[in-house]
C-alpha positions, 0 to 999 in steps of 0.5 A, spaced: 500 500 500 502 506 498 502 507 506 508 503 505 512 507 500 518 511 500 517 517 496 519 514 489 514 508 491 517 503 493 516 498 498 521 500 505 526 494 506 522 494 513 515 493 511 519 486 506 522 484 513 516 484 516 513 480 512 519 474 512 519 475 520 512 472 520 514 467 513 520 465 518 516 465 525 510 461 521 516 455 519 518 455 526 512 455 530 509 449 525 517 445 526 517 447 533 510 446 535 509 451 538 510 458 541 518 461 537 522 467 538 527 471 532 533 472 536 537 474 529 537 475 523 543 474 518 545 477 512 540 481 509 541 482 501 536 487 497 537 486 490 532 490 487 525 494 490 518 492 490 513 497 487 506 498 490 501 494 486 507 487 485 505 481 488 510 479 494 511 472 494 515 469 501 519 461 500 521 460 507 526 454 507 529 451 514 536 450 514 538 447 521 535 445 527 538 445 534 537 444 541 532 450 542 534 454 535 532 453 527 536 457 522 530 458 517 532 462 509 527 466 507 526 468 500 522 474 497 519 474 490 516 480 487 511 479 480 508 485 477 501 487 478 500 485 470 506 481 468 508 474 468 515 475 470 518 474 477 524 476 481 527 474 487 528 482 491 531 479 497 533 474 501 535 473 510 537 467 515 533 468 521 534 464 527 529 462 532 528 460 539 522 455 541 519 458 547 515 454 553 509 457 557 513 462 561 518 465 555 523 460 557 528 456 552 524 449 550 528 443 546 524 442 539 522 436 538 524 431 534 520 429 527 
């Protein structure tokens, strides 16, 4: 939305990062089966804007699993509104921690 917009139009790199929080904290709550935490973010690369009115579609990939922690990869991809075309915009690793009743570090189960 317009809203979300620097003065050329383009989408801000932090309304992006919102959205591949919750992609990453979605991948995380399932794998985890419950309540997570982003603890960090690595490496975040934007390699071309996002315009208002492009479909913005977010691949979330865990990488690793620990004990408490998961390192997911986060990727975005932007279509134009009337087009076919597709390019991947930017990309992060998140890590989350799965969190007990009490906001406490709790090991992920295993699959």
């Amino acid at each position: 939305m317009p809203a979300d917009t620097n003065p050329a139009g383009d989408i801000f790199g932090g309304w992006l990062m919102a959205q591949m929080d919750m992609a990453a904290g979605n991948a995380a709550a399932r794998r985890a089966r419950g309540r997570c935490a982003t603890v960090a973010v690595e490496a975040m690369s934007f390699h071309s804007p996002v315009k208002v009115g492009d479909e913005v579609s977010l691949y979330a990939e865990i990488l690793s699993t620990g004990r408490t922690s998961l390192k997911i990869k986060v990727e975005a991809w932007r279509r134009e509104r009337e087009g076919e075309y597709a390019n991947r915009v930017t990309e992060a690793v998140f890590t989350f921690v799965a969190l007990d009743s009490t906001g406490r570090p709790r090991p992920i189960p295993l699959v």
